[in-house]
PDB file with one MODEL, atoms N, CA, C and O in Angstrom:
MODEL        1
ATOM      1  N   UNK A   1       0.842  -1.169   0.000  1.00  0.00           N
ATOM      2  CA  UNK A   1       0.000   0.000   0.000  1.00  0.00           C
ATOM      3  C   UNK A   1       0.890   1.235   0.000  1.00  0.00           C
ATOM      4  O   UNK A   1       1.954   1.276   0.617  1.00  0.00           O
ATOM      5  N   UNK A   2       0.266   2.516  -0.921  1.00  0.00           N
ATOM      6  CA  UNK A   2       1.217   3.242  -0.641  1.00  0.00           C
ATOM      7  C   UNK A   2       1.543   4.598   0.103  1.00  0.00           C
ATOM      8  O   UNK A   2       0.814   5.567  -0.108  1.00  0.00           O
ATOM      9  N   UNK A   3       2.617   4.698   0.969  1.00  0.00           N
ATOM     10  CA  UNK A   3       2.311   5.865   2.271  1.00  0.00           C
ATOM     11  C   UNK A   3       1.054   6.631   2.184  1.00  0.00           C
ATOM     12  O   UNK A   3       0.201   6.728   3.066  1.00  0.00           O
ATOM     13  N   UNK A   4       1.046   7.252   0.819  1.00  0.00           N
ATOM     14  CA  UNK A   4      -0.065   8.260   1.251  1.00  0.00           C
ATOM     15  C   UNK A   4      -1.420   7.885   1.472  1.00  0.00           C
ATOM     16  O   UNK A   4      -2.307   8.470   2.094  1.00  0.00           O
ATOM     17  N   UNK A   5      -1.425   6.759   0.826  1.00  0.00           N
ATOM     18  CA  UNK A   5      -3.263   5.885   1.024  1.00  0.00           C
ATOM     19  C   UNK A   5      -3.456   5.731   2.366  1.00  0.00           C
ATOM     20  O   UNK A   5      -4.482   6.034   2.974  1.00  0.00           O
ATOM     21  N   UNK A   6      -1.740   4.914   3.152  1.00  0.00           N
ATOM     22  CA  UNK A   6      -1.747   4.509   4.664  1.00  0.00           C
ATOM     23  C   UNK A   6      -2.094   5.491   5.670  1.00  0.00           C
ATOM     24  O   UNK A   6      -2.705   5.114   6.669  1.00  0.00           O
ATOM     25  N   UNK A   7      -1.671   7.107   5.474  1.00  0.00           N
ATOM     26  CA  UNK A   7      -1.834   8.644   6.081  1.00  0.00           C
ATOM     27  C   UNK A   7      -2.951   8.661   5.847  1.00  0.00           C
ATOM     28  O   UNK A   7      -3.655   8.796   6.848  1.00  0.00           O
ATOM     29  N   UNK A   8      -3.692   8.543   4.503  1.00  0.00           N
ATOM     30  CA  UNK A   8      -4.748   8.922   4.413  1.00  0.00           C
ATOM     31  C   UNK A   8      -5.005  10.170   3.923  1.00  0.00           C
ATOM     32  O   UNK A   8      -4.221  10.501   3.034  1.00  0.00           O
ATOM     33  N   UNK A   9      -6.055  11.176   4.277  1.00  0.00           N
ATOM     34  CA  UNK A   9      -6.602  12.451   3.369  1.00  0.00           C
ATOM     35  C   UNK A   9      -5.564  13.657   3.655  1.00  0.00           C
ATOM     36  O   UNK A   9      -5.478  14.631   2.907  1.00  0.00           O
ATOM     37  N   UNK A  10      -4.780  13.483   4.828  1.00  0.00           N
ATOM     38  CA  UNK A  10      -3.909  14.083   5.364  1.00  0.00           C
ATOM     39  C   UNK A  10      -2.491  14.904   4.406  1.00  0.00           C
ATOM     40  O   UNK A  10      -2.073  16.062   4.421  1.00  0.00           O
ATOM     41  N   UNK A  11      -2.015  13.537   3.553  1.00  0.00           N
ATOM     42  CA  UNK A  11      -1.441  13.734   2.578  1.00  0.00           C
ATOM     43  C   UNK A  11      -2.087  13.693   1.008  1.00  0.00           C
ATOM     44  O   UNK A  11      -1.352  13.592   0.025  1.00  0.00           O
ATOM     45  N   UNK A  12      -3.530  13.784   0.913  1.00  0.00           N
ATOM     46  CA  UNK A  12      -4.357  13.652  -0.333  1.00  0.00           C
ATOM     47  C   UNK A  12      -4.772  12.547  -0.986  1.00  0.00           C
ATOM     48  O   UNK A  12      -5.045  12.358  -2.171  1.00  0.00           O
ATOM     49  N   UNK A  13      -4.780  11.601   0.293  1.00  0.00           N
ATOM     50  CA  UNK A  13      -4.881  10.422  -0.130  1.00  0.00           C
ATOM     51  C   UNK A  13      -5.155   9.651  -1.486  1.00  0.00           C
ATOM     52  O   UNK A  13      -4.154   9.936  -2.143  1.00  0.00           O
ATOM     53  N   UNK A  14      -5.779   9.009  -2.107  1.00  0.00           N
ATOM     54  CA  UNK A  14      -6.047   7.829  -3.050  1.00  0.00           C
ATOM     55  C   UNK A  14      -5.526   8.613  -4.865  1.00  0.00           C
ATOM     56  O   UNK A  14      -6.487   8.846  -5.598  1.00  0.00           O
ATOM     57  N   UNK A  15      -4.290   8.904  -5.359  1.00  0.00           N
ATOM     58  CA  UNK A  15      -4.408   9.466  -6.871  1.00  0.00           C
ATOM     59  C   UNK A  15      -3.485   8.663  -7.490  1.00  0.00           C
ATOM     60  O   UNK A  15      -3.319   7.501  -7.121  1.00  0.00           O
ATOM     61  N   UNK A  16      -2.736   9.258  -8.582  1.00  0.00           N
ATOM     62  CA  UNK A  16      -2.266   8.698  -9.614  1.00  0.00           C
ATOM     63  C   UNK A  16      -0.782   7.706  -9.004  1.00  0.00           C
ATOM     64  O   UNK A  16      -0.446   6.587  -9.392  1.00  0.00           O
ATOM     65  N   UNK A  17      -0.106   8.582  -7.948  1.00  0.00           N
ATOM     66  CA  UNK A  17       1.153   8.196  -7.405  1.00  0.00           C
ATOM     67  C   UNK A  17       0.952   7.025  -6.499  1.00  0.00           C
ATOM     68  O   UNK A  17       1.915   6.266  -6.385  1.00  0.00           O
ATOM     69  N   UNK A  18      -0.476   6.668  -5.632  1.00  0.00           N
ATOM     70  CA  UNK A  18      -0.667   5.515  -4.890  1.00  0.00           C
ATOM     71  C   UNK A  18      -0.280   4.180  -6.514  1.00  0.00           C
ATOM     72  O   UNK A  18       0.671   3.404  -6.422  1.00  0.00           O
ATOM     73  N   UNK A  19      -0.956   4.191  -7.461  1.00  0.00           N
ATOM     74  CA  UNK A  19      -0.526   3.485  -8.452  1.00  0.00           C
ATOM     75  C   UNK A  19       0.922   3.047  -9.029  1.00  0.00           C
ATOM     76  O   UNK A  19       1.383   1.959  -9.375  1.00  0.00           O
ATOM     77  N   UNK A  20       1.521   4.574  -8.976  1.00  0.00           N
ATOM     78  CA  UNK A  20       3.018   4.370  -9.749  1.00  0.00           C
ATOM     79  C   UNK A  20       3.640   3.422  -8.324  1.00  0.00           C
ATOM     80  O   UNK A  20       4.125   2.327  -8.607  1.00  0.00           O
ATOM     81  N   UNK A  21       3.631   3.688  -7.369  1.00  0.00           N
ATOM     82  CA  UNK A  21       4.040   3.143  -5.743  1.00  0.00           C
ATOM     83  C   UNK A  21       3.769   1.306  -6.198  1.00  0.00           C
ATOM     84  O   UNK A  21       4.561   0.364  -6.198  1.00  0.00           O
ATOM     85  N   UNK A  22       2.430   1.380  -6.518  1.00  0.00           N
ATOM     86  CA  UNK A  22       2.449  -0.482  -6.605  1.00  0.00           C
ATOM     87  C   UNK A  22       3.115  -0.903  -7.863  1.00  0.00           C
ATOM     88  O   UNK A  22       3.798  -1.926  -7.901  1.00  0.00           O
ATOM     89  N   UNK A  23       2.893   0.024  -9.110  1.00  0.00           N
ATOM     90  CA  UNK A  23       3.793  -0.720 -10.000  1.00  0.00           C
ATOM     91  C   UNK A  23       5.662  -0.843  -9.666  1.00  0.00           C
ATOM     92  O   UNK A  23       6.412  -1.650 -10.215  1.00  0.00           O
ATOM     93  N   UNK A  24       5.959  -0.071  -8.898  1.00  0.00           N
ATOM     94  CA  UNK A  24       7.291  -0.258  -8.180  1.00  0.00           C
ATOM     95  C   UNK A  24       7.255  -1.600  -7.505  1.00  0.00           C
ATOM     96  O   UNK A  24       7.737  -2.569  -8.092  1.00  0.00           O
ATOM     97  N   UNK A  25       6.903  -1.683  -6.725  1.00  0.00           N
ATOM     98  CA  UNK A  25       6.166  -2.731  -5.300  1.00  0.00           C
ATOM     99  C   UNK A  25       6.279  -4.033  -6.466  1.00  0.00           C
ATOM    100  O   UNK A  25       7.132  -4.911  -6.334  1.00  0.00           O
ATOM    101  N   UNK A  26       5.248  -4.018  -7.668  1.00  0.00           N
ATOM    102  CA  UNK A  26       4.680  -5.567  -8.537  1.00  0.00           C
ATOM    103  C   UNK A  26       6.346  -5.362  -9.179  1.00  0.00           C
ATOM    104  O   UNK A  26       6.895  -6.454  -9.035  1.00  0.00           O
ATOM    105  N   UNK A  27       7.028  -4.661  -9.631  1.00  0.00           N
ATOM    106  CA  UNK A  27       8.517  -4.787  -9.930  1.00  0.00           C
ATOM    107  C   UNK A  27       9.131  -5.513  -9.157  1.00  0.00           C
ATOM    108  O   UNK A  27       9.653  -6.513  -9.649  1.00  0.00           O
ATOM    109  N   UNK A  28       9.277  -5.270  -7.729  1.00  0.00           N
ATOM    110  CA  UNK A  28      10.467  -5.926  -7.470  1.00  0.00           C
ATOM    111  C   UNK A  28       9.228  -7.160  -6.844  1.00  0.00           C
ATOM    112  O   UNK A  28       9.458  -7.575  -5.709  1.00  0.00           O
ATOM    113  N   UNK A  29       8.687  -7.399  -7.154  1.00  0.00           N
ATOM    114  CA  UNK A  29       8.036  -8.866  -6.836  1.00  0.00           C
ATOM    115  C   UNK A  29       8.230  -9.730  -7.922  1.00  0.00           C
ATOM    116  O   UNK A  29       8.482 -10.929  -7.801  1.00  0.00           O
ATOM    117  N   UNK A  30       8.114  -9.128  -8.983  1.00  0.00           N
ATOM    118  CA  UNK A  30       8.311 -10.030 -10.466  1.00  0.00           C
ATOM    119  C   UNK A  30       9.629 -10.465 -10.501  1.00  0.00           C
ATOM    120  O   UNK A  30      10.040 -11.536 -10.947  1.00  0.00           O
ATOM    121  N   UNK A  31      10.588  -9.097  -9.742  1.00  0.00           N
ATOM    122  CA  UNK A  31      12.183  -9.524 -10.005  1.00  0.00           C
ATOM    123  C   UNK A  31      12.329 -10.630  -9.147  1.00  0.00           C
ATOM    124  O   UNK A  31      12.822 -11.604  -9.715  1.00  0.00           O
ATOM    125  N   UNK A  32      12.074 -10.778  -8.036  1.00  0.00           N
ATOM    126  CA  UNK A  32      12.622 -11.494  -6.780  1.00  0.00           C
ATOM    127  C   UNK A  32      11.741 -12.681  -6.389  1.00  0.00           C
ATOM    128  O   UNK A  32      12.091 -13.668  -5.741  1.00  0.00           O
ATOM    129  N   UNK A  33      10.742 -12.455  -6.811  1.00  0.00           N
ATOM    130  CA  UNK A  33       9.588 -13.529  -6.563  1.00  0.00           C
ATOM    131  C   UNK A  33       8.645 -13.580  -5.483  1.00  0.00           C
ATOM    132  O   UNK A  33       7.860 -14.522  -5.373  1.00  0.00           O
ATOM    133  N   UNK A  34       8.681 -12.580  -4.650  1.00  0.00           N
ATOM    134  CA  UNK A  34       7.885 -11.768  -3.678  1.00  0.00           C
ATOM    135  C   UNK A  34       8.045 -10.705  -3.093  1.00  0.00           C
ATOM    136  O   UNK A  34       9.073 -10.033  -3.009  1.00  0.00           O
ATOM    137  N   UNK A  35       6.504 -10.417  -2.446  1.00  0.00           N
ATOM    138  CA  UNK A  35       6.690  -8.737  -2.396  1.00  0.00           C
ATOM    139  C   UNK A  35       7.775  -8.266  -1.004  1.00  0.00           C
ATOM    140  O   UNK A  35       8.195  -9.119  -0.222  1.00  0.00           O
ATOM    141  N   UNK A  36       8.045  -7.101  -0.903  1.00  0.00           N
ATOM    142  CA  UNK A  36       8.261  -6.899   0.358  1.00  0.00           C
ATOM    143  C   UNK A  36       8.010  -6.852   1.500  1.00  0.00           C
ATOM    144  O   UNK A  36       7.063  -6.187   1.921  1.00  0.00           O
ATOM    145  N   UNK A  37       9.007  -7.727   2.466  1.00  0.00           N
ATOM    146  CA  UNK A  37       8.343  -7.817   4.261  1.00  0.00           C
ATOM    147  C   UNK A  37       7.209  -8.708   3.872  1.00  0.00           C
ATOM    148  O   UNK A  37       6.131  -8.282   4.286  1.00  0.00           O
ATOM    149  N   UNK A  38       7.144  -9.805   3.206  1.00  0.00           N
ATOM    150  CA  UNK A  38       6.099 -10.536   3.119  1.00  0.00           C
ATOM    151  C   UNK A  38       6.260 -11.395   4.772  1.00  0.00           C
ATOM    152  O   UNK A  38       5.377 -11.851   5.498  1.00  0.00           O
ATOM    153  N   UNK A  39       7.515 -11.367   4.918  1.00  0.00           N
ATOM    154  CA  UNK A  39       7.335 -12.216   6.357  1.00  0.00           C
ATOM    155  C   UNK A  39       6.659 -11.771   7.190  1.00  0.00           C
ATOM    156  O   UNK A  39       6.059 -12.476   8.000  1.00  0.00           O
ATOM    157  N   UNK A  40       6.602 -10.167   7.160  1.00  0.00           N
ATOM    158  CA  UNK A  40       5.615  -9.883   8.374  1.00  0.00           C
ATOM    159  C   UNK A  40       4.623  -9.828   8.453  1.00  0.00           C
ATOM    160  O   UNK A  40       4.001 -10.221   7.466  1.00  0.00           O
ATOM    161  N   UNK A  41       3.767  -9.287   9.719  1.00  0.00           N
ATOM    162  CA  UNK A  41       2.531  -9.543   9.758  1.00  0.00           C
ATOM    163  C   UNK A  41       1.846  -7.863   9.055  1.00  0.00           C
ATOM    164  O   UNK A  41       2.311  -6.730   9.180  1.00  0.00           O
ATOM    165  N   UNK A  42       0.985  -8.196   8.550  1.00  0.00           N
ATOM    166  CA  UNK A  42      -0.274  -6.946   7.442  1.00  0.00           C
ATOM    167  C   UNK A  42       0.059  -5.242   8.172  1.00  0.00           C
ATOM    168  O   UNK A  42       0.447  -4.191   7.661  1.00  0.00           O
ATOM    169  N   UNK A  43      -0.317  -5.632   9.572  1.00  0.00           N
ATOM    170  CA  UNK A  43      -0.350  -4.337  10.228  1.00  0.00           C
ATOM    171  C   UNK A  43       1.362  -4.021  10.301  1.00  0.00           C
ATOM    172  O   UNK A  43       1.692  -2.925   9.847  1.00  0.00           O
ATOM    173  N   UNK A  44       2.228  -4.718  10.726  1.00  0.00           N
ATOM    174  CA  UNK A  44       3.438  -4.390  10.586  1.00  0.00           C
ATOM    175  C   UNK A  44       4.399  -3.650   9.321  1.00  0.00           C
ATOM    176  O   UNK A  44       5.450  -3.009   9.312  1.00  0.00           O
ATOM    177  N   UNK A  45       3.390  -4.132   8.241  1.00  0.00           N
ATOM    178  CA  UNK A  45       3.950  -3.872   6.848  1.00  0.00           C
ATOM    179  C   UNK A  45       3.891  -2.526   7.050  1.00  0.00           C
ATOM    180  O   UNK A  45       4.918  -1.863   7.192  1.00  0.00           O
ATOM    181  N   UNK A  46       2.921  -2.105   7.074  1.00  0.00           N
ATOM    182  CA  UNK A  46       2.166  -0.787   7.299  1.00  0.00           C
ATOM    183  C   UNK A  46       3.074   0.358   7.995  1.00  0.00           C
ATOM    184  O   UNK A  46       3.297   1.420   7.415  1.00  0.00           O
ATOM    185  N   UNK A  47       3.469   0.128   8.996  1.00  0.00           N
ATOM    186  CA  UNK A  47       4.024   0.655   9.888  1.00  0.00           C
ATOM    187  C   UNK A  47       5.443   0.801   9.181  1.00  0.00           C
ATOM    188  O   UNK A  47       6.028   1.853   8.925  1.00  0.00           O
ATOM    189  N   UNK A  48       5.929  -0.727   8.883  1.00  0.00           N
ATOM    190  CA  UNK A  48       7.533  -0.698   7.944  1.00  0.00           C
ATOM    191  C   UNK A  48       7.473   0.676   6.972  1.00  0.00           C
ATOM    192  O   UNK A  48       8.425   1.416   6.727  1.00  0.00           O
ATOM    193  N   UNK A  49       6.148   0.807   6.508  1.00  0.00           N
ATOM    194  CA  UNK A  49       6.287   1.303   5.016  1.00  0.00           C
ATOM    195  C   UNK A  49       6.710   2.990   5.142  1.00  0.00           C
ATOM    196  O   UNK A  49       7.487   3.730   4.539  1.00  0.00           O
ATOM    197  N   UNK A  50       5.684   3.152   6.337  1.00  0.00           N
ATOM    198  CA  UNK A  50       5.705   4.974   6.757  1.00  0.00           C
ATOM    199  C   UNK A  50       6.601   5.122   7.558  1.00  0.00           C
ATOM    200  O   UNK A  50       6.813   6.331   7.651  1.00  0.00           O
ATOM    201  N   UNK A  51       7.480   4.366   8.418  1.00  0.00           N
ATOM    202  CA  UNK A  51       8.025   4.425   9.300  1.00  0.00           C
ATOM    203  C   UNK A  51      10.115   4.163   8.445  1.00  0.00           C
ATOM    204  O   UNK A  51      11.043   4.710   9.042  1.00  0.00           O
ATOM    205  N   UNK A  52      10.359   3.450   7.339  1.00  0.00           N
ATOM    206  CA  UNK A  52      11.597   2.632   6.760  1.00  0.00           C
ATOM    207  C   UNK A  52      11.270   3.628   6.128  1.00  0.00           C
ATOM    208  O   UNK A  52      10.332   4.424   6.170  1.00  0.00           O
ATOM    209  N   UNK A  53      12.673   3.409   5.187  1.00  0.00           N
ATOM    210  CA  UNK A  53      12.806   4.098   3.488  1.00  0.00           C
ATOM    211  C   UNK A  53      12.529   2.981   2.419  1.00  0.00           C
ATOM    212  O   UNK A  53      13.111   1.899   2.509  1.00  0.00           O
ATOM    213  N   UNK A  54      11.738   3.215   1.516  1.00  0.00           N
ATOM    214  CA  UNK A  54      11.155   2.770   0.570  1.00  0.00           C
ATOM    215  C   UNK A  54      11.852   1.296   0.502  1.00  0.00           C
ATOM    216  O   UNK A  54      12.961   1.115   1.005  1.00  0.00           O
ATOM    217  N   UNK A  55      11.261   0.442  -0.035  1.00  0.00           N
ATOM    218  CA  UNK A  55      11.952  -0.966  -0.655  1.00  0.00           C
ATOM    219  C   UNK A  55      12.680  -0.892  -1.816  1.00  0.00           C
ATOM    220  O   UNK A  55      12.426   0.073  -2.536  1.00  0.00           O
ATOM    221  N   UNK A  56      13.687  -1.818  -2.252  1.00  0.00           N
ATOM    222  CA  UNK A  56      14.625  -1.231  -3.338  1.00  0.00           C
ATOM    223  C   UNK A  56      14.864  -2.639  -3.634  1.00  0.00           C
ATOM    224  O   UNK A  56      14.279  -3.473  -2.943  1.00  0.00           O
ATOM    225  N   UNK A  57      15.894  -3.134  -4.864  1.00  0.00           N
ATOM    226  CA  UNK A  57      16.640  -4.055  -5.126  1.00  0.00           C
ATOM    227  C   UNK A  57      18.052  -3.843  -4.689  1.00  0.00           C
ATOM    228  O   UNK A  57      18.940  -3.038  -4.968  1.00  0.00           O
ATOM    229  N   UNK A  58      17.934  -4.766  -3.980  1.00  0.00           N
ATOM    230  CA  UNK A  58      19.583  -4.803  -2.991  1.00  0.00           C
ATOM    231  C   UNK A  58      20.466  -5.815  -4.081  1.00  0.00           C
ATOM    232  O   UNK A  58      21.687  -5.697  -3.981  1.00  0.00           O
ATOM    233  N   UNK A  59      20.163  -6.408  -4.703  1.00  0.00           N
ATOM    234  CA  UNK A  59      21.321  -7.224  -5.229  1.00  0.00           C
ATOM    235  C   UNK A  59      21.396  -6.476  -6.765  1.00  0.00           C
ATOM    236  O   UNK A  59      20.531  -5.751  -7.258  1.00  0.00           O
ATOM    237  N   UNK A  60      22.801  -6.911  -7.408  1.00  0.00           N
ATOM    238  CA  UNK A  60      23.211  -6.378  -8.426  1.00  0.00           C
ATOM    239  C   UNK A  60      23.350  -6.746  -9.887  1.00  0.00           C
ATOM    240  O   UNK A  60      24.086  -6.375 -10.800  1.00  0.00           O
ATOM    241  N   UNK A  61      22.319  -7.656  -9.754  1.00  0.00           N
ATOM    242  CA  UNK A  61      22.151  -8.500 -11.252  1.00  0.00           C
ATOM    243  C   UNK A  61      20.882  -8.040 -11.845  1.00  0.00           C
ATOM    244  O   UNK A  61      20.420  -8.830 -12.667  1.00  0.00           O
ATOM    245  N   UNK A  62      20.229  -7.014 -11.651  1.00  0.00           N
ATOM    246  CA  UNK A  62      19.757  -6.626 -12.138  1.00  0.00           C
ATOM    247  C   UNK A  62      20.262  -4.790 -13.310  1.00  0.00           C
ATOM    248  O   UNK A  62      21.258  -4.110 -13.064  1.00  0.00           O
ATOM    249  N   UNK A  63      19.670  -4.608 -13.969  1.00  0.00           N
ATOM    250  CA  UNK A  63      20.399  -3.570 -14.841  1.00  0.00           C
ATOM    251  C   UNK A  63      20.113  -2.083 -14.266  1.00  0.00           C
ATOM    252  O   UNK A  63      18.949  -1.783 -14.000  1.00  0.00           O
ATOM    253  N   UNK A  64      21.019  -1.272 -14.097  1.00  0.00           N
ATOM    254  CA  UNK A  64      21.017  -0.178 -13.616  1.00  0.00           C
ATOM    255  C   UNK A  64      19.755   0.557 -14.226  1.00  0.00           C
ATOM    256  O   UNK A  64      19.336   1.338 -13.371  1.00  0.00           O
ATOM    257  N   UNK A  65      19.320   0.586 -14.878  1.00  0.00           N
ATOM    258  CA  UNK A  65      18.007   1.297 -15.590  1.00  0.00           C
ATOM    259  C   UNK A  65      16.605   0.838 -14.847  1.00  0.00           C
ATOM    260  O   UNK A  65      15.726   1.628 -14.502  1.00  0.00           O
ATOM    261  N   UNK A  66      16.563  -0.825 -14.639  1.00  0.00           N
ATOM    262  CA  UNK A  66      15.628  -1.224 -14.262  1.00  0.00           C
ATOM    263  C   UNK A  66      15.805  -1.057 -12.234  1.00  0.00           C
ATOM    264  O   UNK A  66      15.114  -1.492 -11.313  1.00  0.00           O
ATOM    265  N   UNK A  67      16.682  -0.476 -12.267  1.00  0.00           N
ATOM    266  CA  UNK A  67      17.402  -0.560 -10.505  1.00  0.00           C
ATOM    267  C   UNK A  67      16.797   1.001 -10.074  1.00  0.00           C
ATOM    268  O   UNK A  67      16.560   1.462  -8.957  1.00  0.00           O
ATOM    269  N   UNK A  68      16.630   1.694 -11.627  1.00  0.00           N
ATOM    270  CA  UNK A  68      16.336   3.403 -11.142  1.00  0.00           C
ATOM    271  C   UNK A  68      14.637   3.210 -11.367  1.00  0.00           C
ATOM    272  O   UNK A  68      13.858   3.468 -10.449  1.00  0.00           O
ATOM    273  N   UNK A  69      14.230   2.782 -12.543  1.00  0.00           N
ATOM    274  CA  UNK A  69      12.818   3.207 -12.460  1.00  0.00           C
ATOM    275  C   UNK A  69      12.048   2.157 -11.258  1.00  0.00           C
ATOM    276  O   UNK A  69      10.945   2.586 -10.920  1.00  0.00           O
ATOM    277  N   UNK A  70      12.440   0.957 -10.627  1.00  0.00           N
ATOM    278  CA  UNK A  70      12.268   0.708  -9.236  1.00  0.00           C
ATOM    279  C   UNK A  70      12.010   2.601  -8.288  1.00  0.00           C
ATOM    280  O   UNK A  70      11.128   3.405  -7.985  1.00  0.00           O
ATOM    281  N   UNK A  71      13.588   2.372  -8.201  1.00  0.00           N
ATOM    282  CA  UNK A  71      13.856   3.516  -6.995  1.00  0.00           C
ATOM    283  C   UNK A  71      12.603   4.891  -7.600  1.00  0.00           C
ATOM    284  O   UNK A  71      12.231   5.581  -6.651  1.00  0.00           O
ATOM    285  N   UNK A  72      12.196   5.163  -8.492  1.00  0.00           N
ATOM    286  CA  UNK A  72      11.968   6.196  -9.179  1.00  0.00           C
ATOM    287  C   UNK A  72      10.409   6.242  -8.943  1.00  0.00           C
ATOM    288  O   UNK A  72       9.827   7.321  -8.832  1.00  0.00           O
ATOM    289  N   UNK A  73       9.478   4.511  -8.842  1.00  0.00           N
ATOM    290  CA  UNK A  73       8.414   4.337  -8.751  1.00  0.00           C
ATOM    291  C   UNK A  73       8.136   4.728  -7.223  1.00  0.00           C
ATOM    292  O   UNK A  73       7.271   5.571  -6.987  1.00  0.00           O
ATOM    293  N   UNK A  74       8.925   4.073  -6.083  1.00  0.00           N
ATOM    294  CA  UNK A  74       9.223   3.865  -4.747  1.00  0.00           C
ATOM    295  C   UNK A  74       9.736   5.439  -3.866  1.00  0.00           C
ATOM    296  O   UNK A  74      10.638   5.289  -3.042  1.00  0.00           O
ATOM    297  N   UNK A  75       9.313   6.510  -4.005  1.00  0.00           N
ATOM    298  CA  UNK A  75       9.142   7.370  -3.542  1.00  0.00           C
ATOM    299  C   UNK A  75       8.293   7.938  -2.942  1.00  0.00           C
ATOM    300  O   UNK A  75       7.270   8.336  -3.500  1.00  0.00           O
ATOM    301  N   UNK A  76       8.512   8.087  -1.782  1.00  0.00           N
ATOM    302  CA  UNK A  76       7.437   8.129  -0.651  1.00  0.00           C
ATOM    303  C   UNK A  76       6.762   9.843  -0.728  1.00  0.00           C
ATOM    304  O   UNK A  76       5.699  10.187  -0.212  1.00  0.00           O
ATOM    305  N   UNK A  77       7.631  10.668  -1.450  1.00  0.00           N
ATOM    306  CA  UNK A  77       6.974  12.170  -1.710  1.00  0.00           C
ATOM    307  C   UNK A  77       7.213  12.267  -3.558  1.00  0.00           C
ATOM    308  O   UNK A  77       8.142  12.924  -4.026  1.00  0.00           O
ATOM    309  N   UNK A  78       6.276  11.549  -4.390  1.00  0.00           N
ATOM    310  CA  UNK A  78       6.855  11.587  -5.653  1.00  0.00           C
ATOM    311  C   UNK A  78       6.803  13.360  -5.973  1.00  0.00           C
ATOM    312  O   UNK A  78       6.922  13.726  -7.143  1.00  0.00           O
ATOM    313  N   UNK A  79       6.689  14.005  -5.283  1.00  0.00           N
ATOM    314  CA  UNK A  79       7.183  15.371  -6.136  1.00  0.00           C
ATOM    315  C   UNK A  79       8.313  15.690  -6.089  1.00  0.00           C
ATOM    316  O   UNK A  79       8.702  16.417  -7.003  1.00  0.00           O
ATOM    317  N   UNK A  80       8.947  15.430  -5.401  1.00  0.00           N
ATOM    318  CA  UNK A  80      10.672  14.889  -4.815  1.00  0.00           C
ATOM    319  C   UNK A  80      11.348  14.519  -5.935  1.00  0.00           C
ATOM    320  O   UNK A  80      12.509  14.118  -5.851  1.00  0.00           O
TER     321      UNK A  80
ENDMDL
END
């Protein structure tokens, strides 16, 4: 889910950037084969998400292009 949906109306909740956030998110699930913090529990994710810095691809076999539009989707203030 993405920060601002989790804040809520606070930060303008539900628009175009809650979207770009999951197609980041379904990226590195396709790369790796699951999503992030799947180990934890639902409400914890939550907390990881507003509370950590974004999820990323930590390993290096993937191609620097596909390593930025990750990082690029995964921005927690996309006007940033």
């Amino acid at each position: 889910m993405a920060p601002e949906v989790i804040e809520g109306e606070k930060k303008g909740g539900y628009d175009f950037s809650a979207d770009i956030w999951s197609l980041g998110i379904t990226a590195i699930e396709l790369a790796v084969g699951e999503p992030p913090n799947l180990h934890l529990p639902a409400m914890k994710v939550l907390l990881n998400i507003l509370q950590n810095e974004p999820p990323s691809l930590k390993d290096t076999n993937y191609s620097k292009n596909f390593v930025s539009f990750v990082n690029c989707c995964l921005k927690k203030d996309p006007k940033l």
